[in-house]
C-alpha positions as CSV (number, residue, x, y, z in Angstrom):
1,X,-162.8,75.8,104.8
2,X,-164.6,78.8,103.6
3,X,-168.6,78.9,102.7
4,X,-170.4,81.8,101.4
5,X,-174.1,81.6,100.4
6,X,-175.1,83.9,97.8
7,X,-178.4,84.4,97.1
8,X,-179.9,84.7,93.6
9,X,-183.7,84.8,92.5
10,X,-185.3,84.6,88.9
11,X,-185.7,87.5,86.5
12,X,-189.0,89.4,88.1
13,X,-189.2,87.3,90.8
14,X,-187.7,88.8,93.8
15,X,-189.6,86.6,96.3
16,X,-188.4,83.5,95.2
17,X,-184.9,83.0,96.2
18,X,-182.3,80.3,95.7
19,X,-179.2,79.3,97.8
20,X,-175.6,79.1,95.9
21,X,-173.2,77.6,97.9
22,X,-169.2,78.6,97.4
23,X,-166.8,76.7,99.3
24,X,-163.0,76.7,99.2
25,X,-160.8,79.1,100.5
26,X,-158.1,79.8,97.2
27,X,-160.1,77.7,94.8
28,X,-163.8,77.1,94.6
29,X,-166.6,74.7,94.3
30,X,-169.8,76.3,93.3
31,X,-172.9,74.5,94.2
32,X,-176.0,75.2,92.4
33,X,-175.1,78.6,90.2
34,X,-178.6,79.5,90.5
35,X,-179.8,82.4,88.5
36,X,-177.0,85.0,88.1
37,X,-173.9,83.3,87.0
38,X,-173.0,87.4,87.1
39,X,-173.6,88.0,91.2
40,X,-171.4,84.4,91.3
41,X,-168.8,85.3,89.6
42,X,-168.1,88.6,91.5
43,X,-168.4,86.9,94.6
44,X,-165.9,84.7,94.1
45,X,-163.2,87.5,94.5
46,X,-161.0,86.0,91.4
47,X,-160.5,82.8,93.2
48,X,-160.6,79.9,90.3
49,X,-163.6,77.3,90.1
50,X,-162.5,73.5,90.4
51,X,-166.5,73.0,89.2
52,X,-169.8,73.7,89.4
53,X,-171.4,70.9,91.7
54,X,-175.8,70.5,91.0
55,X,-177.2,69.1,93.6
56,X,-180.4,68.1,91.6
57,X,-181.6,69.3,87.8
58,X,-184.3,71.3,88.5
59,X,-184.4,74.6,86.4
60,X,-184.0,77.0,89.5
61,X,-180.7,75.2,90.7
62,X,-179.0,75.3,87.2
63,X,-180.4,77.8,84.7
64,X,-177.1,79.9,85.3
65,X,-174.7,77.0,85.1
66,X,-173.4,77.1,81.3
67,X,-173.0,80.9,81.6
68,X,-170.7,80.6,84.5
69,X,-168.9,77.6,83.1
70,X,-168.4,80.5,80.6
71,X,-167.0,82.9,82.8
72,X,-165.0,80.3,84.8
73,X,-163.8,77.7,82.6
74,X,-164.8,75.1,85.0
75,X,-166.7,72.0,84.5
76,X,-170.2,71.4,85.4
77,X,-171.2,68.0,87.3
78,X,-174.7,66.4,87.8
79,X,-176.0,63.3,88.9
80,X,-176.8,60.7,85.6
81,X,-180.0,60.5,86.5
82,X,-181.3,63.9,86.6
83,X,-180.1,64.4,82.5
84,X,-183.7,64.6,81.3
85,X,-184.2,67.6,83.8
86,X,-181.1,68.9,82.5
87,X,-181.9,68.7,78.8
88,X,-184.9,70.5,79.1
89,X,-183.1,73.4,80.1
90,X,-179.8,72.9,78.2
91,X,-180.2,70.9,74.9
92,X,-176.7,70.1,73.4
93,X,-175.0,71.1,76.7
94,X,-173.3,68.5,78.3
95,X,-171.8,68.2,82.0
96,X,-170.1,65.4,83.7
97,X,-171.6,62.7,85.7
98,X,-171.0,62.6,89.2
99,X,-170.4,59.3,91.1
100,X,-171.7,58.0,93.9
101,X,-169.1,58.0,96.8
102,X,-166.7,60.0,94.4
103,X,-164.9,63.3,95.6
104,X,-165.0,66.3,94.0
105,X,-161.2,67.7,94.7
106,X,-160.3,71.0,96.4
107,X,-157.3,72.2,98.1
108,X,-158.3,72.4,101.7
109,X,-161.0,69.6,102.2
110,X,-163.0,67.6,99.5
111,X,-166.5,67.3,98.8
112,X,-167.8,63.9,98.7
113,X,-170.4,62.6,96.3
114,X,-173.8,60.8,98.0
115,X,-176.7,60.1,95.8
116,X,-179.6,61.2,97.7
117,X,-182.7,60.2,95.7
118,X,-186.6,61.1,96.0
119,X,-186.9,64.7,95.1
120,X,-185.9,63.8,92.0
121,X,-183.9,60.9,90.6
122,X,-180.4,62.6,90.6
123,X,-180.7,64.2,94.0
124,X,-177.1,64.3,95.5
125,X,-175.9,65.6,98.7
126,X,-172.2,66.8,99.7
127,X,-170.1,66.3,102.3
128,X,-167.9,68.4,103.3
129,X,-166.1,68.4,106.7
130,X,-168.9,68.9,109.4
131,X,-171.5,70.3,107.1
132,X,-173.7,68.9,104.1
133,X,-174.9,70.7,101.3
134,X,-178.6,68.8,100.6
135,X,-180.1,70.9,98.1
136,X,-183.7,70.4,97.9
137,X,-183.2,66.7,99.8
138,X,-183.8,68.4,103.4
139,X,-184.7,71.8,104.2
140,X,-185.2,73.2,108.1
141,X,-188.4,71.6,108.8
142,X,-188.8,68.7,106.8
143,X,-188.0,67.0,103.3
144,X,-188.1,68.6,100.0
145,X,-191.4,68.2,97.8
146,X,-192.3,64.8,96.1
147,X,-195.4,66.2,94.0
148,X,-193.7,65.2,90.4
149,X,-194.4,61.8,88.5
150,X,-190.4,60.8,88.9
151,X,-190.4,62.1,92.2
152,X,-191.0,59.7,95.9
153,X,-191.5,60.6,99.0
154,X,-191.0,57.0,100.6
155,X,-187.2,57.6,98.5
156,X,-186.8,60.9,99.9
157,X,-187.6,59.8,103.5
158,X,-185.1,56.2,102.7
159,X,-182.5,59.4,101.9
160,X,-183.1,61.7,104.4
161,X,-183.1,58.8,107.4
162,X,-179.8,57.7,105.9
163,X,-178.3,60.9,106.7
164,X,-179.5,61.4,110.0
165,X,-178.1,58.0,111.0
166,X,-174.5,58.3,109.4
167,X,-173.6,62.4,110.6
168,X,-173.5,63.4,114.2
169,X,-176.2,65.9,115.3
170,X,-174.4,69.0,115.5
171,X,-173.3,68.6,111.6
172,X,-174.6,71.7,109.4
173,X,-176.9,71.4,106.5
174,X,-176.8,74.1,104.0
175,X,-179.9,73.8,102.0
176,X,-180.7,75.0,98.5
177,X,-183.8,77.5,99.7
178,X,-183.9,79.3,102.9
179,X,-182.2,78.5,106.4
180,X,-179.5,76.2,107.2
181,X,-180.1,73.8,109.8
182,X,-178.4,70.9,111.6
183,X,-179.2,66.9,111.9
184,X,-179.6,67.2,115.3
185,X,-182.4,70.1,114.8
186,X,-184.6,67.9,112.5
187,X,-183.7,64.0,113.5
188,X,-186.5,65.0,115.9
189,X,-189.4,65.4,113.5
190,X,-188.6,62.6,111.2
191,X,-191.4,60.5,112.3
192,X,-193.6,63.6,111.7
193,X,-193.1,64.2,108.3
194,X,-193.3,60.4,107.9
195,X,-197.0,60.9,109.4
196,X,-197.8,63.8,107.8
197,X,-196.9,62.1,104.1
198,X,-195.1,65.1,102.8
């Protein structure tokens, strides 16, 4: 199954980068849109969007989402309990609710659904075949950051432990800033960051 990262960053802000993730070979999941729906949209070649996938509801994963349900016609799906991000962003824009354990569809390989809690309540991971998409769950060198009132790092860890006991070690994890990484690379360090407290 085909991935492609594109890389978007704010208005101004050239050194603050996000990760979108496109997978699917004739149709596409987008994962976190990110903030040029624009750059999206022409790198999807005119393949159609099955949906736009947030992996959490922070504004720098999906400030771009409405405009490129917009240009693509395809739904947007977050995680319940990340709606208050959401709203905060996109008053009177709706999405759909993603389940935990649910698939998202896509000819070619599914994406399934895994509520990954602790950087923020909606956190959600998915799983394709071999590879995750974590968002800001995992990163290469440790967990996302916990430093919000609705955010916990003993959650995050509860998440990120889960993961590295149910995927093999040479399974990819495509993160939503910088390098992707692999279970096997960071299983190491867990008890570090455990240490460490962040």
């Amino acid at each position: 199954m085909r991935i492609e990262r594109v890389v978007t960053s704010p208005p101004g802000d050239p050194d603050f980068q996000n990760n979108t993730w496109l997978v699917g070979d004739d149709e596409v999941i987008v994962i976190d849109p990110g903030h040029d729906a624009q750059a999206v949209f022409d790198a999807l070649e005119a393949r159609p969007v099955v949906a736009s996938a947030l992996t959490h509801g922070h504004w720098d994963h999906i400030t771009e989402a409405p405009r490129l349900a917009e240009l693509t016609g395809a739904p947007i799906y977050l995680n319940e309990a990340d709606r208050f991000l959401w709203e905060e962003q996109h008053p009177g824009i709706d999405f759909l609710p993603l389940e935990d354990g649910g698939s998202l569809d896509l000819s070619g390989g599914d994406l399934v659904v895994l509520f990954t809690a602790g950087h923020t309540p909606g956190s959600t991971t998915f799983i394709g075949d071999g590879v995750l998409f974590t968002g800001d769950t995992l990163f290469e060198g440790g967990p996302g950051a916990t430093r919000w009132d609705y955010s916990d790092f003993d959650t995050i860890i509860t998440s990120i432990t889960a993961l590295m006991a149910m995927f093999r070690d040479d399974t990819v994890i495509h993160t939503g800033h910088g390098p992707s990484t692999t279970i096997g690379a960071e299983k190491p360090h867990l008890q570090e960051w455990i240490d460490r407290g962040w």
